[in-house]
Chimera marker file (.cmm) of the C-alpha trace (Angstrom):
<marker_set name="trace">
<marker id="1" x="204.561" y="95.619" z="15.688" r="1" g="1" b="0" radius="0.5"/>
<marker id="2" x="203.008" y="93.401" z="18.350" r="1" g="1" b="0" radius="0.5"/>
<marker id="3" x="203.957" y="93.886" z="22.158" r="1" g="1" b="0" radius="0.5"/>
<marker id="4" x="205.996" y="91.053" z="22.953" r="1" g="1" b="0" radius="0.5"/>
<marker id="5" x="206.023" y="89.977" z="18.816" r="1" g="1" b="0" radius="0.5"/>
<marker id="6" x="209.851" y="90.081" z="16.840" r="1" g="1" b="0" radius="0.5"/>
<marker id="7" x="209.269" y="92.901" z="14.513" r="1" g="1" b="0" radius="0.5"/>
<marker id="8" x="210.334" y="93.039" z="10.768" r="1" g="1" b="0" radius="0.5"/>
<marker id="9" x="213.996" y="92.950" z="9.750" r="1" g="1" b="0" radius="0.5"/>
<marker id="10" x="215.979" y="95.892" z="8.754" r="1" g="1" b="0" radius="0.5"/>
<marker id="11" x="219.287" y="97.140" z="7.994" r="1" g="1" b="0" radius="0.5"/>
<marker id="12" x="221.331" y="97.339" z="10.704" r="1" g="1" b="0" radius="0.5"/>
<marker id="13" x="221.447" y="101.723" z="11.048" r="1" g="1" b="0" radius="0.5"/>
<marker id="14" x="224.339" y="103.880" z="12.761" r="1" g="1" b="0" radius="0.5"/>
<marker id="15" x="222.279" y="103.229" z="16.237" r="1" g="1" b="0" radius="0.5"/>
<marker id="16" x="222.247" y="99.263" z="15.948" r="1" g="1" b="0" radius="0.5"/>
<marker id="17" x="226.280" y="99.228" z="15.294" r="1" g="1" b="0" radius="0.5"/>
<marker id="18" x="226.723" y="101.021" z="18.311" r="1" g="1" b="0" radius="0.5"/>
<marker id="19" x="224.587" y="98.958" z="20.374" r="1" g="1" b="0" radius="0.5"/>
<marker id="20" x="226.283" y="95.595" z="18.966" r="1" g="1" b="0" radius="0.5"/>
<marker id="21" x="229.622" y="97.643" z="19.562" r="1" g="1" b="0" radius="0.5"/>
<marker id="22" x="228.734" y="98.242" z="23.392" r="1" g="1" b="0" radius="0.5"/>
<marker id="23" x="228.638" y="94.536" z="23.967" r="1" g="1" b="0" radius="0.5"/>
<marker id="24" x="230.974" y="93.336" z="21.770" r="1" g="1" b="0" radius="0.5"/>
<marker id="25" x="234.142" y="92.797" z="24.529" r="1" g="1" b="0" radius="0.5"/>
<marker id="26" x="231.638" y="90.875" z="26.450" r="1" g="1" b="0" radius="0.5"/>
<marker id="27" x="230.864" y="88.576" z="23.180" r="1" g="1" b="0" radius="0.5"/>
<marker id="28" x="234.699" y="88.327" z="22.296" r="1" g="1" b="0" radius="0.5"/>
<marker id="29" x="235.217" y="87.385" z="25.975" r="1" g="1" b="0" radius="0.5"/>
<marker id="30" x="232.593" y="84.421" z="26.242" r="1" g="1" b="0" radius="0.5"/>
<marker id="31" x="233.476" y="83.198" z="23.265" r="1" g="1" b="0" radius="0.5"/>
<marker id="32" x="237.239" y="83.387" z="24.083" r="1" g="1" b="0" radius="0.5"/>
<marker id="33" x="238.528" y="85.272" z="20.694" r="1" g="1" b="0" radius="0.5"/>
<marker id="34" x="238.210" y="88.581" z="19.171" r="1" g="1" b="0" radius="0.5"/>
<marker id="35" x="237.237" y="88.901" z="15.348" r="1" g="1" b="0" radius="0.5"/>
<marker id="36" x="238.926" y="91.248" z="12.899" r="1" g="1" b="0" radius="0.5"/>
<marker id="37" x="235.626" y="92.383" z="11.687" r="1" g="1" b="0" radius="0.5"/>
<marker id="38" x="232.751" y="93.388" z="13.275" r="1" g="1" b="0" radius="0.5"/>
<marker id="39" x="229.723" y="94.924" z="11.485" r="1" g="1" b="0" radius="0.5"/>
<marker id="40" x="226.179" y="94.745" z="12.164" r="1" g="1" b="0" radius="0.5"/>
<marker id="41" x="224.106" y="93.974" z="8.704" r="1" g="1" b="0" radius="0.5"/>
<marker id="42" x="220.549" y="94.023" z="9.740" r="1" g="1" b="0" radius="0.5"/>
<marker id="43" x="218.058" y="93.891" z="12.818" r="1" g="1" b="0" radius="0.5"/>
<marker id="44" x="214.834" y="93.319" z="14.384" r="1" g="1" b="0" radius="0.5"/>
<marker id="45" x="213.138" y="94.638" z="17.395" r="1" g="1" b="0" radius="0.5"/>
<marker id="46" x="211.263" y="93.140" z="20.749" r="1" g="1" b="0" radius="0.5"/>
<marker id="47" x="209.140" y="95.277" z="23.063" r="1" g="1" b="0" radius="0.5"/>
<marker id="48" x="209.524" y="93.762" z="26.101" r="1" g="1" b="0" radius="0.5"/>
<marker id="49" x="209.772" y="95.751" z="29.748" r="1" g="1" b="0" radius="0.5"/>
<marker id="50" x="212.432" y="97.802" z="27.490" r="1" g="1" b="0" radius="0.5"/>
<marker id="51" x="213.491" y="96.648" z="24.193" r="1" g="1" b="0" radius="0.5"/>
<marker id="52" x="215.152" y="93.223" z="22.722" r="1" g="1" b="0" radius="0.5"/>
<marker id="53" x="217.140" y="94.036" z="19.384" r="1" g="1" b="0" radius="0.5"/>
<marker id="54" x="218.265" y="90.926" z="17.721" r="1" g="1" b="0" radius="0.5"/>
<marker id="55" x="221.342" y="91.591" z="15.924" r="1" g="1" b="0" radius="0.5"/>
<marker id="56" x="223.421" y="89.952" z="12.901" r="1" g="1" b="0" radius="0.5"/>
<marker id="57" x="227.094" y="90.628" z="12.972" r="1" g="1" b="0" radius="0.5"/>
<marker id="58" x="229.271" y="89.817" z="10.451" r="1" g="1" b="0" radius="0.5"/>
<marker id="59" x="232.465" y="89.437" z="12.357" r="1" g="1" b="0" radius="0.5"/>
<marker id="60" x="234.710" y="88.216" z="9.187" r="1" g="1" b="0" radius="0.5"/>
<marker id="61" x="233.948" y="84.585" z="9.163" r="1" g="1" b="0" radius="0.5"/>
<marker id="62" x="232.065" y="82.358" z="7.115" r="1" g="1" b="0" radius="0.5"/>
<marker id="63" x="229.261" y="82.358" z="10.096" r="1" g="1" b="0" radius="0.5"/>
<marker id="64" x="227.815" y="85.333" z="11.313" r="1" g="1" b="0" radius="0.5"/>
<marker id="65" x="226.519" y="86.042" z="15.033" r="1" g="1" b="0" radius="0.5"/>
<marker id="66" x="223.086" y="86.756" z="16.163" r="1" g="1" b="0" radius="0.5"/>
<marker id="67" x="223.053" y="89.058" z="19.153" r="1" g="1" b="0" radius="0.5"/>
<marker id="68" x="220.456" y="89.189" z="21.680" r="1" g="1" b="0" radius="0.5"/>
<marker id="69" x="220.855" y="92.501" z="23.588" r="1" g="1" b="0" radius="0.5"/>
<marker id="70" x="218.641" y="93.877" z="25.800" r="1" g="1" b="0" radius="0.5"/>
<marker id="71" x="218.399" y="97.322" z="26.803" r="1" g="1" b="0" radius="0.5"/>
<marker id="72" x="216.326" y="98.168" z="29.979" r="1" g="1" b="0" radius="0.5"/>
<marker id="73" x="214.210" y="101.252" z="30.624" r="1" g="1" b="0" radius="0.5"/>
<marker id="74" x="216.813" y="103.019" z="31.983" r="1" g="1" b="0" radius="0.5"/>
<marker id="75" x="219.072" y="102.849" z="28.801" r="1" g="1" b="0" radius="0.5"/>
<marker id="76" x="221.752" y="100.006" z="29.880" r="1" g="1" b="0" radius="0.5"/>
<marker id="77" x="222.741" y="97.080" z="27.610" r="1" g="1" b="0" radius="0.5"/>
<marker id="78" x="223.320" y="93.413" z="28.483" r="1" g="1" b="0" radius="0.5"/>
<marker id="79" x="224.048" y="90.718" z="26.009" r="1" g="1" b="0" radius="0.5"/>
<marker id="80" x="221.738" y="88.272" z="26.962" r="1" g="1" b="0" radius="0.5"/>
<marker id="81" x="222.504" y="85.324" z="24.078" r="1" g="1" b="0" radius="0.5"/>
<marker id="82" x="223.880" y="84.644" z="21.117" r="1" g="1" b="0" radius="0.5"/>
<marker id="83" x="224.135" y="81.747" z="18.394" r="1" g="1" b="0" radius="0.5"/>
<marker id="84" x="226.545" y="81.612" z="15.299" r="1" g="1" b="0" radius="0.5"/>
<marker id="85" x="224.308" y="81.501" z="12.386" r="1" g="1" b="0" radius="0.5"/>
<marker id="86" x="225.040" y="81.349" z="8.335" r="1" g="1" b="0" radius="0.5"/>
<marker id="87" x="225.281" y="84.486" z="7.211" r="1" g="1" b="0" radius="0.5"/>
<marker id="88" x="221.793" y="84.227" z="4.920" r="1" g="1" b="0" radius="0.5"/>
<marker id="89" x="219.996" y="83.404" z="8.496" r="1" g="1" b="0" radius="0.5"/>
<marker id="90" x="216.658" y="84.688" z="8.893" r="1" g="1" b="0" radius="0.5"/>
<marker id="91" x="216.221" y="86.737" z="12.490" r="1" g="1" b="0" radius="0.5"/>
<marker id="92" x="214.594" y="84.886" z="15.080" r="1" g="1" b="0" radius="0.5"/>
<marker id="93" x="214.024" y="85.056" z="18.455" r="1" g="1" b="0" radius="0.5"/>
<marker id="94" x="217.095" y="83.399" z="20.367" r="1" g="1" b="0" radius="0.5"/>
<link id1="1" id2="2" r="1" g="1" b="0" radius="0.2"/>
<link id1="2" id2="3" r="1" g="1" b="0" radius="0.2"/>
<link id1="3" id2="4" r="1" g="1" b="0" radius="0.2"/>
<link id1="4" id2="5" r="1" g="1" b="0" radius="0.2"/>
<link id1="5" id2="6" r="1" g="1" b="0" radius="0.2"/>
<link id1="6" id2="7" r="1" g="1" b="0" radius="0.2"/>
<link id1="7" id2="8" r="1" g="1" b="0" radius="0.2"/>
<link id1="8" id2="9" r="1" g="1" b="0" radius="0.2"/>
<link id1="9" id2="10" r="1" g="1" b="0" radius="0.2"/>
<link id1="10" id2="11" r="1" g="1" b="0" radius="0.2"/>
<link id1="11" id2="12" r="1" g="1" b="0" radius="0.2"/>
<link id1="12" id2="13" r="1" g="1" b="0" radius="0.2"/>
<link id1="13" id2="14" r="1" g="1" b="0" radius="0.2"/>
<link id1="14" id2="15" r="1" g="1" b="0" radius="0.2"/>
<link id1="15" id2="16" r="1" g="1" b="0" radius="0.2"/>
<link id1="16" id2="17" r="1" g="1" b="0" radius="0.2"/>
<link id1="17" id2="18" r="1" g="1" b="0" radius="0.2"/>
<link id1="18" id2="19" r="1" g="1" b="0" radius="0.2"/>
<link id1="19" id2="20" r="1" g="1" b="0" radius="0.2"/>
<link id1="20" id2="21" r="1" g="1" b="0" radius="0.2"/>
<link id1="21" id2="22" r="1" g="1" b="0" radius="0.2"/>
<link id1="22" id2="23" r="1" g="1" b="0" radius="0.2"/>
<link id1="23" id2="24" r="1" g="1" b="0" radius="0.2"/>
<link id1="24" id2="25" r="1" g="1" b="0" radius="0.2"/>
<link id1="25" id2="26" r="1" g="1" b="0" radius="0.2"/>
<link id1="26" id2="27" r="1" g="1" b="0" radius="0.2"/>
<link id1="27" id2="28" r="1" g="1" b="0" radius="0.2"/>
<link id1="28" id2="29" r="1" g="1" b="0" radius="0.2"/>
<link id1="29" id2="30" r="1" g="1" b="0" radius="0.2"/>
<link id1="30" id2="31" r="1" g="1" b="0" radius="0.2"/>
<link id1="31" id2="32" r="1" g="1" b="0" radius="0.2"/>
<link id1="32" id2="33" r="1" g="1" b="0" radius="0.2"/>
<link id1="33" id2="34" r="1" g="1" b="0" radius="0.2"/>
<link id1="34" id2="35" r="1" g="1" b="0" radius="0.2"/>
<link id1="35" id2="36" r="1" g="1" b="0" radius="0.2"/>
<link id1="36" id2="37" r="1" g="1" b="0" radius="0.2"/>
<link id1="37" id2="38" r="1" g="1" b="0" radius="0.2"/>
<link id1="38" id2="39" r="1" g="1" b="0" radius="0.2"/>
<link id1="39" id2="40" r="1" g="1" b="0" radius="0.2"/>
<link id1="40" id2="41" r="1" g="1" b="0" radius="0.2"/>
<link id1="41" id2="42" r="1" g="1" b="0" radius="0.2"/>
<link id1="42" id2="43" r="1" g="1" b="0" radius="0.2"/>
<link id1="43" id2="44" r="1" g="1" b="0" radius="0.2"/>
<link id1="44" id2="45" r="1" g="1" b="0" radius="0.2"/>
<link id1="45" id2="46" r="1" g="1" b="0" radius="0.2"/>
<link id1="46" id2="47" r="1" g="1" b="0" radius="0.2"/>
<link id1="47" id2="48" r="1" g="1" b="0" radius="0.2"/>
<link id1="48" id2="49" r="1" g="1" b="0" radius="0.2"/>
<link id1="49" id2="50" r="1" g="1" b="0" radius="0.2"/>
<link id1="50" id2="51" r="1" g="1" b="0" radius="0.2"/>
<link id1="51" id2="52" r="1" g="1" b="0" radius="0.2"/>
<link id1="52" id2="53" r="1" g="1" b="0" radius="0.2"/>
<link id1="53" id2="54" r="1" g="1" b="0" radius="0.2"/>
<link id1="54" id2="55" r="1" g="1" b="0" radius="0.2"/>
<link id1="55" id2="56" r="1" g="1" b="0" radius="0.2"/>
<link id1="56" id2="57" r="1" g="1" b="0" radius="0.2"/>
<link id1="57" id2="58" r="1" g="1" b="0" radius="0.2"/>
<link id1="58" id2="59" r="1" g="1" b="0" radius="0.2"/>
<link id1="59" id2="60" r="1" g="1" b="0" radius="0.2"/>
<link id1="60" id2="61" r="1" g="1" b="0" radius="0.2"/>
<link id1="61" id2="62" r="1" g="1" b="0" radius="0.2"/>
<link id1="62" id2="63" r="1" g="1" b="0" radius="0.2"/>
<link id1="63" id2="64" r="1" g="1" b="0" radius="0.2"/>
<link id1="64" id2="65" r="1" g="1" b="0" radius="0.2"/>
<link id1="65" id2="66" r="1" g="1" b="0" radius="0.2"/>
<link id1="66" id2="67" r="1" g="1" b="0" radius="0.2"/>
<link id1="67" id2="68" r="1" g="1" b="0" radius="0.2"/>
<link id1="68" id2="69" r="1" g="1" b="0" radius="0.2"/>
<link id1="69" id2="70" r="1" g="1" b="0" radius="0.2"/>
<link id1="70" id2="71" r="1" g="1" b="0" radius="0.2"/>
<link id1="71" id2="72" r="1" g="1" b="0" radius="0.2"/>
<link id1="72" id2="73" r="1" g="1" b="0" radius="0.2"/>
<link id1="73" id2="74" r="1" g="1" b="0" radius="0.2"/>
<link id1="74" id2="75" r="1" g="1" b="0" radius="0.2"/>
<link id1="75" id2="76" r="1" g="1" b="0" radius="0.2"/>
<link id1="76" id2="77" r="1" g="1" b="0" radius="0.2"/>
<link id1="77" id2="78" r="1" g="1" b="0" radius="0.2"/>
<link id1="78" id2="79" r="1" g="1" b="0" radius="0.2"/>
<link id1="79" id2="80" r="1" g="1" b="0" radius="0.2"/>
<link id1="80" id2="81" r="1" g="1" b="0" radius="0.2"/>
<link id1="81" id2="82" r="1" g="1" b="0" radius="0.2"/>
<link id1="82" id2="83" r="1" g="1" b="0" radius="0.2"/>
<link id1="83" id2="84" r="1" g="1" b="0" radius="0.2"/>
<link id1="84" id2="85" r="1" g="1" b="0" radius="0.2"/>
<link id1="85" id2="86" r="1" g="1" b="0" radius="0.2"/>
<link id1="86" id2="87" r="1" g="1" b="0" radius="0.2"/>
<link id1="87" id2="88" r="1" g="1" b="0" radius="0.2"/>
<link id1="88" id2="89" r="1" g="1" b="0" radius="0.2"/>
<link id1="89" id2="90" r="1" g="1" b="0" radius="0.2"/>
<link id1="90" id2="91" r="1" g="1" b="0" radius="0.2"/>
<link id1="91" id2="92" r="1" g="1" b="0" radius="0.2"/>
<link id1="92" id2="93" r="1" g="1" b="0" radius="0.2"/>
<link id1="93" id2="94" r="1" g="1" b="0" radius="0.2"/>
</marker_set>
C-alpha cells in the first residue's frame, strides 16, 4: 500500500468489528437512532500519522454506513465521518 493511498478492500475481520463497535454509540448518537443490527462486512486501510480504516456497516437497513475512524499512534479511536451508502458501495475515501 501507498503512504497516504486507501488500500485494497477486505472482509471486515474480528479486529475491524471491534473497532466499528468502539464508536458505534457515538454514530447512533449523531445520527439520533440506534440500529438493531450492526455488523461490519468489509474494510480498507489509510496510513496516515496513525491509521484511517474505512468501514462498511450493515446496520439492518436497506443502506449501509461507511465509517471513517481514525485511530492515533497512541491506540485511541475517533469517528471522524460517515455517509450512508448502498450496501454494494465501493470503499472510498470519505
Amino acid at each position: 500500500m501507498k503512504l497516504g493511498g486507501l488500500g485494497l478492500t477486505a472482509d471486515a475481520t474480528a479486529e475491524v468489528q471491534d473497532i466499528a463497535e468502539r464508536v458505534r454509540p457515538d454514530l447512533e448518537k449523531r445520527v439520533g437512532r440506534t440500529f438493531p443490527k450492526y455488523h461490519a462486512v468489509k474494510y480498507a486501510t489509510q496510513v496516515v500519522a496513525g491509521l484511517n480504516f474505512f468501514i462498511a456497516v450493515d446496520v439492518g437497513e436497506p443502506k449501509h454506513f461507511h465509517l471513517r475512524v481514525y485511530r492515533n499512534l497512541q491506540g485511541e479511536l475517533q469517528l471522524t465521518d460517515f455517509v450512508e451508502k448502498d450496501a454494494d458501495a465501493e470503499m472510498e475515501y470519505i
